[in-house]
C-alpha positions as CSV (number, residue, x, y, z in Angstrom):
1,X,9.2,38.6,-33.4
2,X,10.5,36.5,-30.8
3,X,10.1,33.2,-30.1
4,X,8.0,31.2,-27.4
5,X,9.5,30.6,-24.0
6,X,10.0,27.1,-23.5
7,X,7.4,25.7,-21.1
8,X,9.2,24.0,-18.6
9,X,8.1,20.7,-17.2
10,X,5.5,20.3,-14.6
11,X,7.4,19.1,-10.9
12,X,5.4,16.4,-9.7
13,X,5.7,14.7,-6.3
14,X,5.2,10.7,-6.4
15,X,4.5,9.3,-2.9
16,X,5.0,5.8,-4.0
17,X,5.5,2.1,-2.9
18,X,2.6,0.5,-4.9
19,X,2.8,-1.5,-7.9
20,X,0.2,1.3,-9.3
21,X,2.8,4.0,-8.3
22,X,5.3,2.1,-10.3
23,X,3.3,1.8,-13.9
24,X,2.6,5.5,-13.3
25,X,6.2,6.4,-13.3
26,X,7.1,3.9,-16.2
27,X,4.4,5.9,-18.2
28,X,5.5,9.5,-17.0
29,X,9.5,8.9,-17.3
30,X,9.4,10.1,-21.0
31,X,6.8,12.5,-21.0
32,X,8.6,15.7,-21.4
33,X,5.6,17.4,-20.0
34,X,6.8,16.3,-16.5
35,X,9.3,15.9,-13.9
36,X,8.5,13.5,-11.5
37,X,9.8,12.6,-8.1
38,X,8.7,9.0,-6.6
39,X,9.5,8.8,-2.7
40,X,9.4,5.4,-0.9
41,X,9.2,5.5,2.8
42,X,11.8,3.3,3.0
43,X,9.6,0.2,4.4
44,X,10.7,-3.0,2.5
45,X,14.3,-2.9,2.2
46,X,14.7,-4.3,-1.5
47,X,12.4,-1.9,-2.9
48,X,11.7,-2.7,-7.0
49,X,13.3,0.1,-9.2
50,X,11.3,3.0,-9.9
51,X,12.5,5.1,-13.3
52,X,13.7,9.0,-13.1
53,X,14.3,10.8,-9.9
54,X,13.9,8.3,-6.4
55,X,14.4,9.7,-3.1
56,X,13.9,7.4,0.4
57,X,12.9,8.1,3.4
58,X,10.4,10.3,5.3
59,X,9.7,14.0,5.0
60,X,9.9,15.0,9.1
61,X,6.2,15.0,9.4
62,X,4.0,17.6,8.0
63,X,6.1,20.6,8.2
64,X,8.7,18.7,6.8
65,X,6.9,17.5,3.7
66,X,5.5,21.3,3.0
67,X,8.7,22.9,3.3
68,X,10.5,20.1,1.1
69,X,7.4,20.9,-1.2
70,X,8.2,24.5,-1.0
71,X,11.8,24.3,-2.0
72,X,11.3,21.8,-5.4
73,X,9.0,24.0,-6.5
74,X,6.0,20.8,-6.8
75,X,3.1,21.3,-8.8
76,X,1.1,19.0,-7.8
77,X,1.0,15.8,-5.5
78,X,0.5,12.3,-6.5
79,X,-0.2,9.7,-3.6
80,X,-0.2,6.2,-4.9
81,X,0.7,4.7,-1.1
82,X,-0.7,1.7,0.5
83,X,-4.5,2.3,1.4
84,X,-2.7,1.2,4.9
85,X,-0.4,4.0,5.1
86,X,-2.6,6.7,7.2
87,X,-0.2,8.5,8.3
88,X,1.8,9.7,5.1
89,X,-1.8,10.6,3.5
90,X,-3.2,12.2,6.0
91,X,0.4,14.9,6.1
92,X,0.3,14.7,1.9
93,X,-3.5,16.0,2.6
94,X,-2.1,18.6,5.5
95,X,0.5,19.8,3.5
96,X,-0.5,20.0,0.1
97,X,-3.4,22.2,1.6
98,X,-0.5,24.2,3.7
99,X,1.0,25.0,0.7
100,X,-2.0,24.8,-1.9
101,X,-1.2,22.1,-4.1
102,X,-3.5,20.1,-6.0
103,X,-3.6,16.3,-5.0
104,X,-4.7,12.8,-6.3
105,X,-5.2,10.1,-4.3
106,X,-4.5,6.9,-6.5
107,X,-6.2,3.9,-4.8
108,X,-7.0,0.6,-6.1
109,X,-10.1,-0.8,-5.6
110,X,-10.9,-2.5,-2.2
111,X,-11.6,-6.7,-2.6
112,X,-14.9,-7.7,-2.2
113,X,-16.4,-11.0,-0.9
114,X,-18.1,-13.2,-3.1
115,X,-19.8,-15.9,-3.8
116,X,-18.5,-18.7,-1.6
117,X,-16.4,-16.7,1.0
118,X,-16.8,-16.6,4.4
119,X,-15.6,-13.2,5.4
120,X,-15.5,-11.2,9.0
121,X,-14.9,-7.8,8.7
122,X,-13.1,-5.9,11.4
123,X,-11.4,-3.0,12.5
124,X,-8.0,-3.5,13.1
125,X,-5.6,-5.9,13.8
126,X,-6.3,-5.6,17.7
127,X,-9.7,-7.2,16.5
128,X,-8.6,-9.5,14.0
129,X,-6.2,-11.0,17.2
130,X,-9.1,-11.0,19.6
131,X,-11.7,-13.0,17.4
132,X,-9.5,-16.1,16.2
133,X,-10.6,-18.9,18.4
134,X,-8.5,-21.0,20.9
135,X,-6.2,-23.1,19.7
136,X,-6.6,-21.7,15.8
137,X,-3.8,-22.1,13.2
138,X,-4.3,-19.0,11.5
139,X,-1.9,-17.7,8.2
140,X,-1.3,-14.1,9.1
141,X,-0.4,-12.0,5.7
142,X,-0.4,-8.8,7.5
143,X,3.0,-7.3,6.9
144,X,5.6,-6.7,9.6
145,X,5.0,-3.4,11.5
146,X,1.7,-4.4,13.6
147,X,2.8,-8.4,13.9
148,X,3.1,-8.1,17.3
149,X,-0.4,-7.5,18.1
150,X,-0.8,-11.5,17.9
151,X,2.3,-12.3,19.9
152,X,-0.1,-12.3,23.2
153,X,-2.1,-15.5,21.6
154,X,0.6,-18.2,22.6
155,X,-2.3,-20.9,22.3
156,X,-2.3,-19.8,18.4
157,X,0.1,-22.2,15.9
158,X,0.9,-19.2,13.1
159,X,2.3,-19.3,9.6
160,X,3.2,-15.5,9.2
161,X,4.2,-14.4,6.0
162,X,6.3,-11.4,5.4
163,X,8.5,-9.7,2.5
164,X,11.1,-8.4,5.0
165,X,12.4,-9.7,8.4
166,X,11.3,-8.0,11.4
167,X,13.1,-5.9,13.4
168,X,15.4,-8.0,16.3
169,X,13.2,-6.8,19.4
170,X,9.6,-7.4,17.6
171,X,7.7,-9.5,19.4
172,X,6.2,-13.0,17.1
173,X,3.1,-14.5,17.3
174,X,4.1,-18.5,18.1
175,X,4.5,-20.3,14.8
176,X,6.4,-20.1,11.8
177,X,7.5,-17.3,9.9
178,X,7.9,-17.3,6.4
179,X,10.0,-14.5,4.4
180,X,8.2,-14.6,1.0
181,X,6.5,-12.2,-1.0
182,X,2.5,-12.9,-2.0
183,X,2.4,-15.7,-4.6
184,X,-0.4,-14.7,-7.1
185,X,-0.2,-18.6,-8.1
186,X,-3.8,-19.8,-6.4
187,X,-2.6,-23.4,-6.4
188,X,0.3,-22.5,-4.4
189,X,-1.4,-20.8,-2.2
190,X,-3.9,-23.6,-1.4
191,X,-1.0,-25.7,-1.1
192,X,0.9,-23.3,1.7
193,X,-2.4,-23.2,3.2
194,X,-2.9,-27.1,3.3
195,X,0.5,-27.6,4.4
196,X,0.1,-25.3,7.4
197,X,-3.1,-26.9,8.4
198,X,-4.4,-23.3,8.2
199,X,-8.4,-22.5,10.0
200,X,-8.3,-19.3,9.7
201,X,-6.9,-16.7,7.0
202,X,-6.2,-12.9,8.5
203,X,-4.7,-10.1,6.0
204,X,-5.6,-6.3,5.5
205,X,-8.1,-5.0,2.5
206,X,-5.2,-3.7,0.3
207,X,-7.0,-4.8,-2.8
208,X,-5.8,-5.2,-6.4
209,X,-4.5,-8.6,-8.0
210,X,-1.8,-8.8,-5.7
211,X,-2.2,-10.7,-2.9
212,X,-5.5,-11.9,-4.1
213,X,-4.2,-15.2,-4.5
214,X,-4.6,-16.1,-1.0
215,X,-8.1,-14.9,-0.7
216,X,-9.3,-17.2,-4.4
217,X,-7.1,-19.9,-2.0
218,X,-9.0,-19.9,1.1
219,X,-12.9,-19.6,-0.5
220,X,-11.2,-23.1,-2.4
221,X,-10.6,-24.6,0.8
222,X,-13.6,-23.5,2.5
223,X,-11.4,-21.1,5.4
224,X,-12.9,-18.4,7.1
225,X,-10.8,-14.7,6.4
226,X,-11.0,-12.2,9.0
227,X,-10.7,-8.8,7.1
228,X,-8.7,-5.6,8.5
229,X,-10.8,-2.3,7.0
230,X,-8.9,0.4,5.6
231,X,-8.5,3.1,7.5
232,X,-10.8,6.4,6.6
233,X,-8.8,8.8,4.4
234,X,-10.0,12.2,3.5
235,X,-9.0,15.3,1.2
236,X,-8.2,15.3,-2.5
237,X,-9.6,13.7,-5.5
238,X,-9.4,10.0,-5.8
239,X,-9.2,7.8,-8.6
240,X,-9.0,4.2,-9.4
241,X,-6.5,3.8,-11.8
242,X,-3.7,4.7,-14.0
243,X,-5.3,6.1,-16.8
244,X,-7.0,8.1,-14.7
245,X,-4.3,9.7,-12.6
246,X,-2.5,10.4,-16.1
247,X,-5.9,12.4,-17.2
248,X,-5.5,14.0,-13.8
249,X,-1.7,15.0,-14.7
250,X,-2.5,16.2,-18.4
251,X,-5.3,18.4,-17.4
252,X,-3.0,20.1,-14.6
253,X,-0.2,20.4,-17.3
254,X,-3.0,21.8,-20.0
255,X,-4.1,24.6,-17.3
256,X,-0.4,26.4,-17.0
């Protein structure tokens, strides 16, 4: 009688970038059931180190993404970006339905105002721009690829905080620019925000404990936060967590 074929491991595409995308690869690395790929887009330029097999840079779109899925054989498809990174969910939805792949959205919860915070919601940065008042000293945590929309305001006073510098022909906001990552040190926070002389405080609803700092920060000091939504994403399953996505994995793996 012979023996069992081996059952060779289950080719899983990572789109990562999150600190949720990197736990889930520190718990698959090992896992023999598995072989995962995590692929960073490539937008900080010191990215922290992911286990196993890393590629960066972009697929070439939708067809690009389905034909790269085509030729490493994936299994299924893991998106643990941003919840500001539209555009590479929406193609991981158009392709993995291209090439009929099962996919997980992995998304962290959203923040939610409380007790004590004075929030205005809006729907992008165009708006977030448009509603500081005259003469406002806002701290603008928004990242580095849409910092231009507040250049027009020259009668703002700006702290903007980024990880990486902006490209040489972006356009600034007036103020200063500080290349930091998110403190999750409340107290420090408050401070930066004290030292700045900061009215207003304008980020993006990536949700999570990182980068919640600022927000516990300004409902200390009394500051008003103008909120960026995140963008509408459809197609897939979502969950909320890590040991969630890892029940999502195990089932696929238990089905072959």
């Amino acid at each position: 009688m012979s023996a069992p074929l081996p059952v060779l491991p289950l080719p899983v595409l990572l789109l990562a970038g999150t600190g949720e995308a990197r736990a889930l690869a520190g718990r698959l690395a090992d896992d023999p059931r598995f072989q995962v790929t995590a692929s960073l887009a490539g937008a900080v330029e010191r990215p922290q180190a992911y286990p196993g097999r890393v590629r960066i840079g972009g697929f070439g779109g939708v067809l690009g993404l389905e034909e790269w899925l085509r030729g490493e054989g994936i299994a299924a498809v893991i998106d643990a970006t941003h919840p500001f990174a539209a555009r590479i969910s929406a193609n991981a939805v158009a392709a993995s339905q291209a090439v009929s792949l099962p996919l997980l959205r992995l998304e962290r919860p959203a923040w939610q105002a409380g007790p004590g915070d004075n929030w205005q919601e809006v729907a992008d940065l165009d708006a977030a721009a448009a509603l500081l008042p005259q003469g406002a000293r806002p701290f603008l945590a928004v990242g580095r690829k849409e910092i231009s929309r507040f250049a027009t305001r020259r009668d703002l006073d700006c702290l903007t905080r980024m990880i990486d510098p902006p490209e040489p022909e972006t356009a600034l906001p007036p103020g200063r620019l500080l290349l930091a990552r998110p403190s999750r040190d409340v107290d420090a926070e408050a401070a930066l925000l004290e030292q700045h002389g900061a009215t207003h405080l304008v980020t993006k609803n990536s949700g999570g404990p990182f980068g919640e700092a600022k927000l516990l920060a300004a409902r200390r000091l009394g500051l008003p936060v103008i909120m960026v939504r995140r963008p509408a994403l459809a197609g897939g399953e979502v969950v909320a967590d890590v040991p969630a996505a890892l029940a999502w994995l195990e089932a696929r793996a238990a089905c072959r």
